[in-house]
N, C-alpha and C positions, 0 to 999 in steps of 0.2 A: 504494500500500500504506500503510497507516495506521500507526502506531504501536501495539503491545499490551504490557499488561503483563504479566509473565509470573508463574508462583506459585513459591514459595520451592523448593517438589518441584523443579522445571524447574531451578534455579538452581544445587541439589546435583547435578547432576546432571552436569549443564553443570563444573563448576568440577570434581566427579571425576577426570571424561574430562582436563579440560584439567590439573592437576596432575599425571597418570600418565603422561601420553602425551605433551601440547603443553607450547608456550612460553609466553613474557609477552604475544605476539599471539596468541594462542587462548586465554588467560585474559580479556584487552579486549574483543573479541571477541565471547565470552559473555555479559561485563556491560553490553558495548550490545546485547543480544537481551535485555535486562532492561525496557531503557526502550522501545528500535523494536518487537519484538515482530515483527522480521523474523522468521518461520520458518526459521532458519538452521539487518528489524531486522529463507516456511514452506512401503503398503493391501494387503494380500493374501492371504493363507491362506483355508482355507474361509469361506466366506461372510464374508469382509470386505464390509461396508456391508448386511448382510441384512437388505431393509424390513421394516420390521413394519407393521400394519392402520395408518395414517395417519389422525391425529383432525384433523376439521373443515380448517384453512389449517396445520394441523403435519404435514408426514413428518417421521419419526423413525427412524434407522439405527444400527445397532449394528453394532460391528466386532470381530473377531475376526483380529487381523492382528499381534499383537506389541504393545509398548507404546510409550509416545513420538510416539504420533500427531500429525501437523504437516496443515496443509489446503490447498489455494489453487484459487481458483478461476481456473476458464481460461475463462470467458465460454458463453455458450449456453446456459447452462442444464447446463455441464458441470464435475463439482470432482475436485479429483484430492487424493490422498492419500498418505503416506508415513509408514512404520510401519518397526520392528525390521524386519520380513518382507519388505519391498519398498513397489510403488505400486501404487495402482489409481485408476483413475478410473471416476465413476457420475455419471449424469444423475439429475438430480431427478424424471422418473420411477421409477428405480430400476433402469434397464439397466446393463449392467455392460461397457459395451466395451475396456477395458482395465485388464488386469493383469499382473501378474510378480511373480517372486520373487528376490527377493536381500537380504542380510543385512545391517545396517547398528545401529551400536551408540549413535549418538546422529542420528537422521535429520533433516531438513531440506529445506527448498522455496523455489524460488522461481519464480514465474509471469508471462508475458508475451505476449499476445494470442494468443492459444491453443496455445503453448507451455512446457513446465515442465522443470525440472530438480532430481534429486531427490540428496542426498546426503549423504556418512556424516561428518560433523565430527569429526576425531581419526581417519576413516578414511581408504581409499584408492578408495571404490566409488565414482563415481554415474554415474546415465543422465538421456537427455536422449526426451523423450518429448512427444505431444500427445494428443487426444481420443482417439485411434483404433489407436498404435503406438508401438513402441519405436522411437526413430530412431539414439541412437548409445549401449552401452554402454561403461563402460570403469574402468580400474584408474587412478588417479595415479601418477605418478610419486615425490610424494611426500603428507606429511599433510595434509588437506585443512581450513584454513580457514575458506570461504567460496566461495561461488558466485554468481553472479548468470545472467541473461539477458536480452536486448533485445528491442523489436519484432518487430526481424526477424528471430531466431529465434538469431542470431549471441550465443554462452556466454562468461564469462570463469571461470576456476578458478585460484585462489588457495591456493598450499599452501607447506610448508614442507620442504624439503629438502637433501640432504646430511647429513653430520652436524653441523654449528652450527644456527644460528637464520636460516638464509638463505632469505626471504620473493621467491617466485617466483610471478609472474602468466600464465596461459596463454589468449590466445583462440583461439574454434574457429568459424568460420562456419556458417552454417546447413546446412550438409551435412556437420556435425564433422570436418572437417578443423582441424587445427591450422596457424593463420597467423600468430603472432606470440606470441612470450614474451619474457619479459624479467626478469631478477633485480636485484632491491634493494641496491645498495650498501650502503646501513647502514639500520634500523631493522625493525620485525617488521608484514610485510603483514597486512594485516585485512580489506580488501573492495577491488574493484575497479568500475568501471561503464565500459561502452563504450556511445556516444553512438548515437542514433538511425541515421546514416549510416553508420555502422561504421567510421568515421575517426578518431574521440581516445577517446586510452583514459587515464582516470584511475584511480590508485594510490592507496588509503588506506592510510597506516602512523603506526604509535603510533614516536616518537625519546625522548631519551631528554630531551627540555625540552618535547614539547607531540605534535601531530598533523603532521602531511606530506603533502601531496596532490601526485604526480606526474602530468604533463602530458607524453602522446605525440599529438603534430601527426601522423597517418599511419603505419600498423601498417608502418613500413620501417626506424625506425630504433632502435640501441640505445641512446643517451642521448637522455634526456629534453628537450624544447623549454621547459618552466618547471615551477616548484617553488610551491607554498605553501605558509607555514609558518603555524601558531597556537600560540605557547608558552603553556605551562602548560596547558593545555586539550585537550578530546579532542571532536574531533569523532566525532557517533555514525554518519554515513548520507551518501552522496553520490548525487544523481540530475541527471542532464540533463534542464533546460529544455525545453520546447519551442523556446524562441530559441536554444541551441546553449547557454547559458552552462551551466556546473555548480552546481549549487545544495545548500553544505554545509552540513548541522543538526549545531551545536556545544549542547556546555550551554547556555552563555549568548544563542548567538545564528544568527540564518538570514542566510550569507553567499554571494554570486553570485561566483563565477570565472570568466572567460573562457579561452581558449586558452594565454592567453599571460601567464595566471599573476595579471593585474589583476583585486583582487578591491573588494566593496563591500557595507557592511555593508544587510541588507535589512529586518532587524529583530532587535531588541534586547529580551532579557527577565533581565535580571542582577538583578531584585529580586523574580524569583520562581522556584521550583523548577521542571524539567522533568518532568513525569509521564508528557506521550506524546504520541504525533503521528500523524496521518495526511495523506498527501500522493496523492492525484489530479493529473490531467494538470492542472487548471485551478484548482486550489486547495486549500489546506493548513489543517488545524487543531489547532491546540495545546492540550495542556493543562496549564496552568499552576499549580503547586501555592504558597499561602503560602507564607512560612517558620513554621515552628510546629509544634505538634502538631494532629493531624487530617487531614481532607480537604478542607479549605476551598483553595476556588481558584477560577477558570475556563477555559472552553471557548471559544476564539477563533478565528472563521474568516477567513482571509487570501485574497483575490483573487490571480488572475496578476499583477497591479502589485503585491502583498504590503504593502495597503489591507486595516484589518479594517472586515470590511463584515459582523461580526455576534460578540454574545458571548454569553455565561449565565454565572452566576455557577454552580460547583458545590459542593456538601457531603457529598457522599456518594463514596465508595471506588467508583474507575472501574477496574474488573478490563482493559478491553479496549474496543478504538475501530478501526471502518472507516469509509473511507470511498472510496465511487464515485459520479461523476457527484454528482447534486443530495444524493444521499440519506447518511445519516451517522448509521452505529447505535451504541450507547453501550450496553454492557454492563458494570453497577453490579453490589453487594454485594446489592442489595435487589431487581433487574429490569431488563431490559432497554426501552432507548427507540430511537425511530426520532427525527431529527431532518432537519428539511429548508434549505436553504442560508440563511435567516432565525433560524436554531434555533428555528423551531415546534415542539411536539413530537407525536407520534403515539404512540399504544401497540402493542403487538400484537394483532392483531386478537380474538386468543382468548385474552390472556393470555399470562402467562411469567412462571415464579417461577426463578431459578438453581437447578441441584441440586448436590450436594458436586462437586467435580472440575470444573466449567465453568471453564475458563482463556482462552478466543477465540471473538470474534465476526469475523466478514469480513461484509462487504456484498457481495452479488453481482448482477449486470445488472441485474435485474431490480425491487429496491429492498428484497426480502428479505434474509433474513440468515442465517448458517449459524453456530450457537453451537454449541462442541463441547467435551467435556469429558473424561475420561481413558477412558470408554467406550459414551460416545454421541456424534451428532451429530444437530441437529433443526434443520431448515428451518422459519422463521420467518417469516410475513407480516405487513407494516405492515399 
């Protein structure tokens, strides 16, 4: 999942919910979906996604579904959606094999090899869902943070409960059973990630001198096997490696944790601004803003050794950035571009001008793009 930026609408909106409802972690929270551009850093009523006559390499889909539309794509040529009204998922033909209805007052997504999960932040809803069906609905326990989902299909839900500020993490295996939870001694949870194996499960929480990443060696036990601290600093995102380590994006920097708490720094950018990130199984790319006024900055792509092995300078207001496999779309103030693991560029084949409200690009399987706006969505080809 790439890093996107999100629009000022999204922000007030965000911070509403979190001032009425939530805590100082669900204030953070929202401010790292500023920079990651999770769809929390992401369909239904009458004709939600209703195609319209498709020009030349553009479908183009209009939604009808509540507002706050969040996207993700779940591979095959299949995306799924989440609105006020619930989810739906539609193939880029324009079939519609799943949908439902349920209510959520700031919605969110998050997608994992043909699995999603969809949720209310500030609320207590979400389901867990694929191409084809609802697989576990359900209520929280308490207020809902954050969610993620793995590989293999296995969910973490991160909420806040009781009456204090006590930040509680739950995972559910692939047949939503609940197999492990565990509450926060002191600080306020913000996201969690369980490992490819379904074995360590790491803790994000904002303390009250920096960020915290808790380290569970085996969904058996209730204190933690190691801790990482970052004072002064917030880290925005945690994802596991392909090699098993945890890989944290802070402001300043992309740092590797192992199990056991030993960590090492993998790159360093403390003399330029974070604008945004996208991160593939096999490669990450940054965008690095000046310090100054404007947009001046670049685009930097990082290998699995976290070697740049390619840059561009850019100057232009980068709304939003995916990236899958080779392919890497960049959605600007002025147009969107395709870029490929060299940053060569390509355009859209038929053109593309942004219209008011385009806030998210995703890249999906295929090397298209799916740019979507507060009431459209259009399938893009390089």
């Amino acid at each position: 999942m790439f890093g996107n930026k999100k629009p000022k609408k999204k922000w007030r909106r965000l911070a509403v919910i979190v001032l009425s409802s939530l805590s100082l972690a669900a204030l953070a929270y929202a401010a790292i979906t500023l920079i990651t551009g999770r769809n929390t850093d992401l369909s239904r009523v009458a004709d939600l996604f209703s195609p319209r006559v498709p020009v030349d390499a553009v479908q183009e889909y209009y939604f009808d579904v509540g507002s706050d539309r969040v996207f993700a794509d779940l591979g095959g040529g299949s995306l799924a959606a989440a609105g006020t009204l619930g989810i739906q998922v539609l193939d880029t033909g324009g079939s519609e094999p799943l949908r439902d209805f349920f209510r959520m007052s700031a919605p969110a997504i998050s997608a994992a090899n043909g699995r999603a999960i969809a949720y209310d932040i500030g609320g207590t809803a979400f389901y867990v869902f694929d191409k084809k069906r609802i697989l576990a609905a359900f209520e929280a326990s308490g207020v809902i943070v954050s969610a993620s989902i793995n590989k293999n299909g296995w969910f973490c839900v991160n909420t806040q409960e009781g009456g204090g500020l006590r930040g509680v993490t739950t995972v559910y295996n692939s047949k939503a059973a609940p197999v492990f939870r565990v509450n926060l001694a002191s600080g306020y949870a913000l996201s969690s990630a369980l490992s490819p194996d379904n074995k360590v499960l790491a803790v994000l929480n904002i303390t009250d001198v920096g960020s915290r990443i808790t380290i569970y060696n085996g969904l058996n036990k209730t204190e933690p096997d190691s801790t990482f601290e970052l004072t002064g600093e917030l880290i925005l995102d945690t994802r596991f490696l392909s090699g098993g380590d945890l890989l944290a994006i802070s402001m300043n920097s992309l740092i590797a944790i192992d199990k056991n708490g030993a960590s090492r720094i993998l790159y360093e950018y403390f003399d330029k601004r974070l604008g945004g990130y996208s991160l593939d199984e096999n490669a990450l790319v940054l965008h690095l803003l000046d310090f100054g006024i404007g947009y001046g900055g670049r685009l930097l792509s990082l290998d699995k050794d976290w070697k740049i092995i390619a840059e561009i300078a850019t100057d232009r207001e980068i709304i939003s950035m995916s990236l899958k496999g080779k392919h890497l779309a960049v959605l600007r103030n002025d147009g969107l571009i395709f870029y490929n693991a060299a940053f060569e560029a390509f355009s859209p084949k038929d053109g593309y001008t942004p219209v008011a409200g385009v806030n998210r690009v995703i890249t999906l399987s295929n090397g298209s793009a799916l740019v979507t706006s507060d009431n459209s969505a259009v399938v893009i080809n390089r």
